[in-house]
N, C-alpha and C positions, 0 to 999 in steps of 0.2 A: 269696563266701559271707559273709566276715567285711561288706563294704559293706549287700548287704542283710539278713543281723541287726541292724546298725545302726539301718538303717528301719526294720524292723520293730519293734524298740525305740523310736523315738520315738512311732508309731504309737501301740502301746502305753499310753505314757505320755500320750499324749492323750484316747486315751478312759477312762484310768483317770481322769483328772482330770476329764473332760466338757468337754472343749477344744475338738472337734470339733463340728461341724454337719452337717444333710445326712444323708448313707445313714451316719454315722460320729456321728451324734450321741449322745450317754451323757449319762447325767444327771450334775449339778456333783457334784464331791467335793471341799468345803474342805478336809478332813485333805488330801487328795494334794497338790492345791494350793499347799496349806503347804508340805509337804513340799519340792516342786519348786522352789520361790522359795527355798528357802533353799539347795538343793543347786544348782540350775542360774540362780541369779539372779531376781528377778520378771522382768526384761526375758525373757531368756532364756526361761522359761516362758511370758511372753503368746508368743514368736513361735510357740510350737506350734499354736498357734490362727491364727498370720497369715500364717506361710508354709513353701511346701512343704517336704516332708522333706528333700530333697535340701541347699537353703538353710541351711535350721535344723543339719544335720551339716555342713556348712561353717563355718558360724559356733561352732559350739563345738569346732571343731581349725584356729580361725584365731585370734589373737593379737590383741587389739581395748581400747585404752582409748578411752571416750566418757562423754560423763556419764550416760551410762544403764551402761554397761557396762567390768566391769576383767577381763579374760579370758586367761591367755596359760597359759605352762608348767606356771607355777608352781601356778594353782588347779585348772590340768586333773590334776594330778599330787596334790594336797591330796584332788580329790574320789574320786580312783581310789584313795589309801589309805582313804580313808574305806570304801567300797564294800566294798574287799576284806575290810576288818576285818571289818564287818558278815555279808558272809558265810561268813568261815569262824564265825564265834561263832553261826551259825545252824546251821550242821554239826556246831560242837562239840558244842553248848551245846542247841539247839534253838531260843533264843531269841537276839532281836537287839532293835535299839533299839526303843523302843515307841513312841516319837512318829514312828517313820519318818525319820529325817534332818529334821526340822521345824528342829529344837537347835542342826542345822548352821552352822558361820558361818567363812569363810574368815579363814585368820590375814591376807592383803593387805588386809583388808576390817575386820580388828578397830579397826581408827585412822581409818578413812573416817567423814567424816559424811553420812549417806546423810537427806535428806531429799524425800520423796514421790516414791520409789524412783530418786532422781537423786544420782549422785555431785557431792559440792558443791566440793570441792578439784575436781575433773576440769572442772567445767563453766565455776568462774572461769576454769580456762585454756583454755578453748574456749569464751568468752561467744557467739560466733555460733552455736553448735552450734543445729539446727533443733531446736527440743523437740516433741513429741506433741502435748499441753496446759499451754502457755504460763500458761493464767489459773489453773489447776489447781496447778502450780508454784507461782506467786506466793502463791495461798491458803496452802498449805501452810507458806511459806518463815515469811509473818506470821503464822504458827499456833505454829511454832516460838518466834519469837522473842517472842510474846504466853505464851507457857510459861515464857519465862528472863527475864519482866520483872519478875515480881516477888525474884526470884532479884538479877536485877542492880540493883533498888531498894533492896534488902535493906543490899548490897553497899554501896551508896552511903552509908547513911544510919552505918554501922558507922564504914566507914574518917571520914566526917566531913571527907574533903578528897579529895586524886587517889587517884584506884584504883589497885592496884598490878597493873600489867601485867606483872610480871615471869615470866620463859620455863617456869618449874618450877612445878606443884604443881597442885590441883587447880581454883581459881579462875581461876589462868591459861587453862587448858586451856577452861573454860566460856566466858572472854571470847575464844578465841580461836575456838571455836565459833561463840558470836554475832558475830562479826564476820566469818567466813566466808559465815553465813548472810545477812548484812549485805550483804554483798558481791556473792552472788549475788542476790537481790533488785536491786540495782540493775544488774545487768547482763540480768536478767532483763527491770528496765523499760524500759531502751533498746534494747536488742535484738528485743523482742518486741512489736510495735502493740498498744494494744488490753488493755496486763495493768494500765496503771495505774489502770484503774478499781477495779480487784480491793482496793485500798487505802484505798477511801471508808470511814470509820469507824475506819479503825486510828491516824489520824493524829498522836493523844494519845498513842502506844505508839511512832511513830516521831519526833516530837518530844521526846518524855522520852527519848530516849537520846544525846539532843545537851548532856543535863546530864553525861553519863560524866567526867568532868573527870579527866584524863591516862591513859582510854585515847583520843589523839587519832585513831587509826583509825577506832575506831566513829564518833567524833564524826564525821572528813571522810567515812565512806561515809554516814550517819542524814544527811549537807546535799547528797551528790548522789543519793541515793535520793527526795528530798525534790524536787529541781531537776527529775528525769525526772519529774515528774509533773504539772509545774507547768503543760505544755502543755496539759492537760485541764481544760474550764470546770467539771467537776464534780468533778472531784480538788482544783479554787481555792475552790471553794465551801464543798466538807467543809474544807479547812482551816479555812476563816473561820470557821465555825461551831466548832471546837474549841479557837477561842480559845488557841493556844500559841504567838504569835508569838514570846513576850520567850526565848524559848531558841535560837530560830535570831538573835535580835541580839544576844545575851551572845554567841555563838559570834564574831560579826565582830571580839569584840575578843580572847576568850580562842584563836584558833586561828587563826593568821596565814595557817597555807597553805592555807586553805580560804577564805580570804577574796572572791576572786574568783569562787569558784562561788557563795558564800552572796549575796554582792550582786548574781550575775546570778539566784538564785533571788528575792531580795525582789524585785527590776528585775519576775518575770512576774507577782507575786501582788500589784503594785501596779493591775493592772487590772483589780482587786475592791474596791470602794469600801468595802464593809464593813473590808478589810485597811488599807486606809488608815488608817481611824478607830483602828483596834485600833494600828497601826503607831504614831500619835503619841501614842498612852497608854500606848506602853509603851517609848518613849523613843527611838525610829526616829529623831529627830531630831538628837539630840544623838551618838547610835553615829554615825550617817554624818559628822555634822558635825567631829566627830574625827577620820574617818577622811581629809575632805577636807581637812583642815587638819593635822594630823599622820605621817598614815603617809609612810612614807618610797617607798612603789612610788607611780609616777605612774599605772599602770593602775587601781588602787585609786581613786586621788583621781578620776580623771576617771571609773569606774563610778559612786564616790558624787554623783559632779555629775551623771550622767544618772539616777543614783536619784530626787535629788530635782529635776529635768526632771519625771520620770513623775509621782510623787505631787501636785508643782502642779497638775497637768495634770486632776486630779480635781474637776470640777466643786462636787462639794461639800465635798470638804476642801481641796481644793487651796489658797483662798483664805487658810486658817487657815495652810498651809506657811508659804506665803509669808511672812503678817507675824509668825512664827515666826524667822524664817530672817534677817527686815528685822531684828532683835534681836543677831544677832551681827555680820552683812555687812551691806555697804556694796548699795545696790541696783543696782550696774552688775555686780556678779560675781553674783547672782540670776538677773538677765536672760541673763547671759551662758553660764547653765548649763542654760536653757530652750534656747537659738541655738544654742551649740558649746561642750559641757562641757568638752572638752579648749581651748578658751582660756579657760574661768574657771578652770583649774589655772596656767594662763601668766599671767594676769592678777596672780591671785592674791599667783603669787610675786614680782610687778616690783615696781617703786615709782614710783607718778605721782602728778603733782599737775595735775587740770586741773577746772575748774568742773562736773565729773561725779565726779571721783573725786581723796580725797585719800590715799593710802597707803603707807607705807614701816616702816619693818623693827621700828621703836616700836611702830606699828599692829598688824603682824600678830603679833608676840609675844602683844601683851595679847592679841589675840583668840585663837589659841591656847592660852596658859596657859587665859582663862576655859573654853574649850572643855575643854579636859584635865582640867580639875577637877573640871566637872560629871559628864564622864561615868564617872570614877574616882568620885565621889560615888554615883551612881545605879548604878552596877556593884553597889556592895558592899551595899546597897540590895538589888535585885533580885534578885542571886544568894540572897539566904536568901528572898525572897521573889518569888517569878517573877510572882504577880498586881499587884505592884507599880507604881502609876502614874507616870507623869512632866510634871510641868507647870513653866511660868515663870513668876513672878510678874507679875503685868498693870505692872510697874512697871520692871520690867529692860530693862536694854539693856546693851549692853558700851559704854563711851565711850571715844571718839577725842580726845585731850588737841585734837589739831592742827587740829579741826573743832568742840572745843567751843564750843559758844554762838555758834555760824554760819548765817548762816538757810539750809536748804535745804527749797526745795520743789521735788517731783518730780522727788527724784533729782539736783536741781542746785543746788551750791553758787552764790549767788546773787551773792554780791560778786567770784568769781571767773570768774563769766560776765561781772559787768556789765564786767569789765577784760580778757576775752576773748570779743569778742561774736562773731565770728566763728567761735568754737569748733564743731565740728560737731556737733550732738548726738546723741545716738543715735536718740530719738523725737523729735521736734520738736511731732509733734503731740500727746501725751500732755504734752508739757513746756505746751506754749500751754495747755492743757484746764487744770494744774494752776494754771500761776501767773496765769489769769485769775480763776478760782474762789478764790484767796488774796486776789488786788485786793479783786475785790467783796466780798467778805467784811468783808474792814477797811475800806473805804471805809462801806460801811454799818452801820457801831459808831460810836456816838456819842462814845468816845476811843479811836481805837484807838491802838496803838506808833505813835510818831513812827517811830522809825527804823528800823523794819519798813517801815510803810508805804513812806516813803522809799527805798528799799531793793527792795523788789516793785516801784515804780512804775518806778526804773531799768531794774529786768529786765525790763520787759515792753517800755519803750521798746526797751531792746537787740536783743533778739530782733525786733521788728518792723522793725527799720533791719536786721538780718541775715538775716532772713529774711521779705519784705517781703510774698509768698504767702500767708504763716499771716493776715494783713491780712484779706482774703477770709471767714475762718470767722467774725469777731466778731459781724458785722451778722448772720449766720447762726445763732448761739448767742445773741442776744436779749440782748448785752451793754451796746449803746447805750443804750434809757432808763434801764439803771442806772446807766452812766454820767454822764447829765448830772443824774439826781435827784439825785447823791448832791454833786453841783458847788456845791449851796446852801447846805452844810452851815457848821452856826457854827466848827466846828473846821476851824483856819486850814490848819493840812497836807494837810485832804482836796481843797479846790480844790486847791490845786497839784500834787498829784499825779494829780489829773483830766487839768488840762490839759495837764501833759506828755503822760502818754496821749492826750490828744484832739490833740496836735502830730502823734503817730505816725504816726496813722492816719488824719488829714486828706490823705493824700499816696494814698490809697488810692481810686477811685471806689465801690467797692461800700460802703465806711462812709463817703463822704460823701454819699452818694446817700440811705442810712439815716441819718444826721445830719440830709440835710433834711426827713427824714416825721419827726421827734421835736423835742421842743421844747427846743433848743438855743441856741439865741445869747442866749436871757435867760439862764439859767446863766452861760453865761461872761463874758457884762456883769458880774454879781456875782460869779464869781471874779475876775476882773482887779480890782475894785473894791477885794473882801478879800483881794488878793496882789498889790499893783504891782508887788511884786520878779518878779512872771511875766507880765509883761505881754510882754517879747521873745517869748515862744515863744506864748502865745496867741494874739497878733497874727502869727505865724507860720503857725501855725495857720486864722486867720481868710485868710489870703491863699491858703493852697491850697486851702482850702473856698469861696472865690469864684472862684478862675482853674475849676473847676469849671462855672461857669457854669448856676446850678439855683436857678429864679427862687423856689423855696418860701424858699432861704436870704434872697432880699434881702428877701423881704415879713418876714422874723422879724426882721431889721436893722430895718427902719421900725418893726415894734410896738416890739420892746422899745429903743428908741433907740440902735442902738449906734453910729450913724453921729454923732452929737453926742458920746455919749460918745469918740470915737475921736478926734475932732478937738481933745478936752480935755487927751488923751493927747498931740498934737501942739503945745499950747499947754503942757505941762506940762516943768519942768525933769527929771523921772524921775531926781530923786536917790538912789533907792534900786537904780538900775542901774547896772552897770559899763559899759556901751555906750550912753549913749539913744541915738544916731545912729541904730545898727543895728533900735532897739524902733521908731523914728520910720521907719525905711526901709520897714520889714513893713506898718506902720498906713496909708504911703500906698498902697504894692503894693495892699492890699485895698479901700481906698475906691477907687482905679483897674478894679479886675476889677468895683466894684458896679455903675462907671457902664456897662459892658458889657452889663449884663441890658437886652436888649429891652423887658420887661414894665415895669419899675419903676425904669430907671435916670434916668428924667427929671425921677423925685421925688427920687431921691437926690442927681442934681445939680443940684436946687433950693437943697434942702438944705447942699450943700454950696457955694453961690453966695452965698448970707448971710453966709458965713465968711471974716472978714480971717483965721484964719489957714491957712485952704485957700490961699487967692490965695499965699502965701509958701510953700506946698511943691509946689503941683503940677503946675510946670514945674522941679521938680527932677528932678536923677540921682541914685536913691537904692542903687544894686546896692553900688556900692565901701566903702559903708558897713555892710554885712554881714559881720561876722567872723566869724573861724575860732575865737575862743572856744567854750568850751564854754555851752552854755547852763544859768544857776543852778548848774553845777557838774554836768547829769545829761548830757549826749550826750559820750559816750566813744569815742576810737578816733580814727583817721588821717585819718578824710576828715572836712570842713565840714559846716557846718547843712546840710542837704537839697540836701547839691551843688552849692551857688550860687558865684557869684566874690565871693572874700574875700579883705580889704586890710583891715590892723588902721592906728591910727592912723600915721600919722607921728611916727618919734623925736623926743621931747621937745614933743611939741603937748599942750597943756594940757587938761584935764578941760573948760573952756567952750569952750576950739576946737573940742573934739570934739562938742558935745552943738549948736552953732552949723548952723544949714540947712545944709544941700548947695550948692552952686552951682549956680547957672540952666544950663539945659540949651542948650548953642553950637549957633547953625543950622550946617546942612550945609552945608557948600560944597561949589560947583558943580565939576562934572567936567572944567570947563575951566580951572579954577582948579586943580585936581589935575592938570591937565598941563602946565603952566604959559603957557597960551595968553592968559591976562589979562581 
């Protein structure tokens, strides 16, 4: 009997309310409605509408917390005092409550924060719990906290510094609310696919509460409420458009333990090129750059190294990072944070010195200290003023005492290459692309740096003797006729550092091959002319360019006469050399490989049949007269000129011994004579 009054009572109460559908349908009654939600829960009350009777009297004499629902002894015993009151004071009295139980509110329930009929303390601790309406939730949660914003703005602007979170009173009690509701919002957005849309336009409201400064809770839920969303291209977009980056990068410095989440949130919304922009105007640069250089967690420094990986990586800001970034670092820890961020943290901290990178514990202080100053500068800056820009002057750079006024181009310190040419580099060919683009350049100013020049010309030789490949792109980059145009020039340092170049890369076929389509051997008749002191390696030059074999080269010998002039060279004491023997050995090498050319060698050794002092060198042996000197002081390193067999004088043989012909070259003797058959 007592089971079905029961049902019959919920019945009841369904078509009083108009709960039912069907043969049981009754028109809606809000008052009852009310009433019911407040005595038997909202949840409780929709299920009279969603499931059977039998169900619905199971569930209110079963014992249930969820975040729809707090149910057990205690409020089935709160609501049965209620009831009974109500009706003896109708027997008394005649009358009972006039709102119907509407008023009613369980004392379990007076300290819940119940928002859009979901218990919030019950749901943090069941974030998986399936919700009904997920987006619905969310709307609500941001409706809340869009209500206590100006509440906790209020807050902010009074106290003038950290908000005081402490456990008692009534502000407490508000921020602990919003941070409940905080809370669930972001368990709401990970949990749930599909609700982070719900958040497009609030972003100004979830961003401003990353200013709360020491209540740190709100702050670290406002940066992973913020991170849950970042997966959505239209939740990246609305940010960008609300324009509030600079409070999620104050937070990378003011909130340590949120640091990792907050730079794997900038990490997604750098793949909005708008955020980019906004990013470096509002100091993104210098927050990370501190962070990779100061913070003391290495997962920090290496996220901020793949920070700025991503932001380069932006075809239209990107390029500004970079030479942003070329202002404090060295550009091998740049590169190295594009390839493997975690060894620009390893890099960073070593100490090397090699013709890429010079660094140690001097260097990274300053860089450091400038680092830490700036962004303590623009901190205090920003915090009173969040629209605050950040820029460098076009004029900064941080300087390295130990590299000042060292020439480096691309990236490579140049006097420490030319003394380590075998150094590996890391790009070889970005290195070739730069330091031929610095040649021509000086070569074609009408004064440039002597010692620059000097200096570039080395490197370029260096790198072509160590990496003899990169040979190959010159005649391909359309480098030749600038080299020999510029061979004519009045300014004496620029031939010679032609020719060393043109020594280089005479060992190469593909640039002597383009050497013979361009108008060459006049040029270097006039440089040799205005640099005897470079006649050694010219004439070096000219001999690998004729063992070649490439009859365009002999017909440019007969116009521009270098076959007279070289024999002048042969008649000449070459006082200005430390070797003539060796400069004398080269000049006949190459009259030798002319008389080889099929087409023209018959004029050449006509040419050379007029000359008494042909007849005295060319049945000489000229090889052992080739030294292992350096050439002019520019070919560096352990092996000889172009790997030839080299024998310096003999001890104590005088300056005209040496500079004296060669010896007549000894017939061969016979085989029989080598075995002593007579």
């Amino acid at each position: 009997v007592s089971n079905e009054l029961a049902r019959l009572s919920i019945v009841c109460l369904g078509r009083l309310g108009g709960y039912f559908s069907g043969e049981d349908e009754t028109p809606d009654n809000p008052a009852i409605k009310k009433a019911l939600n407040a005595m038997l829960t909202p949840y409780l009350a929709e299920q009279l509408s969603k499931l059977p009777t039998r169900q619905v009297l199971k569930l209110l004499n079963s014992n249930t917390e969820n975040p729809y629902l707090i149910w057990d002894n205690a409020t089935r015993a709160e609501l049965g005092e209620f009831l009974e009151a109500q009706q003896m004071a109708k027997i008394r009295t005649g009358e009972c409550d006039p709102e119907m139980g509407a008023a009613f509110e369980f004392d379990s329930h007076k300290d819940e924060l119940i928002i859009g009929g979901i218990f919030v303390r019950i749901y943090n601790l069941q974030p998986g719990f399936p919700l009904v309406d997920a987006k619905k939730f969310t709307v609500d949660l941001l409706g809340y906290l869009g209500a206590q914003a100006e509440y906790l703005h209020s807050l902010m602007a009074l106290t003038a510094g950290d908000v005081d979170t402490s456990t008692s009173g009534t502000q407490a009690d508000r921020l602990k609310r919003c941070t409940m509701s905080l809370e669930a919002l972001r368990n709401v957005l990970r949990n749930q696919s599909g609700s982070e849309e719900q958040c497009i336009g609030h972003f100004r409201l979830i961003f401003a509460l990353l200013r709360m400064s020491g209540a740190a809770a709100m702050q670290q839920l406002a940066v992973e409420v913020i991170n849950a969303t970042t997966a959505n291209r239209k939740c990246v977009a609305s940010i960008a458009e609300a324009k509030v980056l600079s409070y999620l990068l104050m937070v990378t410095f003011t909130l340590p333990s949120s640091r990792l989440v907050a730079l794997e949130t900038l990490h997604a919304l750098m793949a909005n090129t708008v955020i980019v922009k906004e990013a470096m105007q509002k100091g993104a640069l210098i927050y990370m750059l501190d962070l990779f250089c100061n913070s003391q967690n290495p997962l920090v420094r290496e996220q901020s190294a793949s920070l700025f990986s991503k932001m380069m990586s932006d075809k239209l800001i990107g390029p500004k990072v970079r030479i942003a970034l070329s202002k404090f670092l060295p550009q091998i820890f740049i590169d190295a944070m594009t390839d493997n961020p975690e060894a620009s943290v390893t890099m960073f901290e070593g100490n090397h010195e090699n013709p890429e990178l010079v660094w140690n514990d001097d260097t990274r202080e300053r860089v450091n200290g400038v680092v830490k100053r700036l962004r303590s500068e623009f901190y205090t800056k920003q915090k009173d003023d969040p629209t605050a820009t950040w820029q460098l002057p076009l004029d900064f750079a941080v300087v390295y005492t130990e590299i000042e006024g060292q020439l480096v181009v691309g990236g490579v310190i140049l006097k420490l290459f030319i003394a380590q040419p075998n150094w590996v580099l890391r790009r070889p060919k970005e290195f070739f692309l730069a330091i031929m683009g610095q040649f021509l350049l000086l070569i074609s100013k009408n004064a440039p740096n002597g010692e620059e020049l000097e200096t570039v010309a080395q490197a370029v030789a260096a790198l072509f003797a160590a990496q003899p490949q990169l040979m190959d792109q010159v005649p391909v980059q359309g480098h030749i006729p600038k080299l020999f145009a510029s061979m004519s020039s009045k300014n004496n340092a620029i031939p010679k550092a032609c020719l060393l170049v043109v020594r280089a890369i005479a060992d190469n076929e593909s640039c002597v091959r383009a050497i013979a389509g361009t108008n060459s051997i006049g040029p270097i008749v006039a440089a040799m002319k205005a640099r005897p002191d470079c006649i050694t390696f010219a004439a070096e030059a000219l001999a690998l360019m004729y063992e070649r074999q490439m009859p365009e080269l002999v017909e440019q010998a007969l116009q521009a006469n270098l076959i007279q002039h070289l024999l002048d060279v042969l008649d000449s004491p070459l006082t200005d050399l430390d070797n003539p023997s060796a400069a004398k050995a080269q000049v006949v090498r190459a009259l030798k490989a002319m008389l080889k050319d099929l087409a023209r060698g018959d004029e050449v050794n006509t040419i050379l049949e007029k000359s008494s002092i042909w007849s005295t060198f060319r049945d000489q042996r000229h090889d052992l007269f080739i030294t292992s000197s350096n050439v002019a002081g520019y070919l560096q390193g352990p092996t000889g000129v172009a790997g030839y067999l080299t024998a310096g004088p003999a001890s104590g043989q005088s300056a005209a011994a040496a500079s004296e012909p060669p010896p007549m070259d000894q017939p061969d003797v016979p085989e029989r004579d080598l075995l002593g058959l007579g």
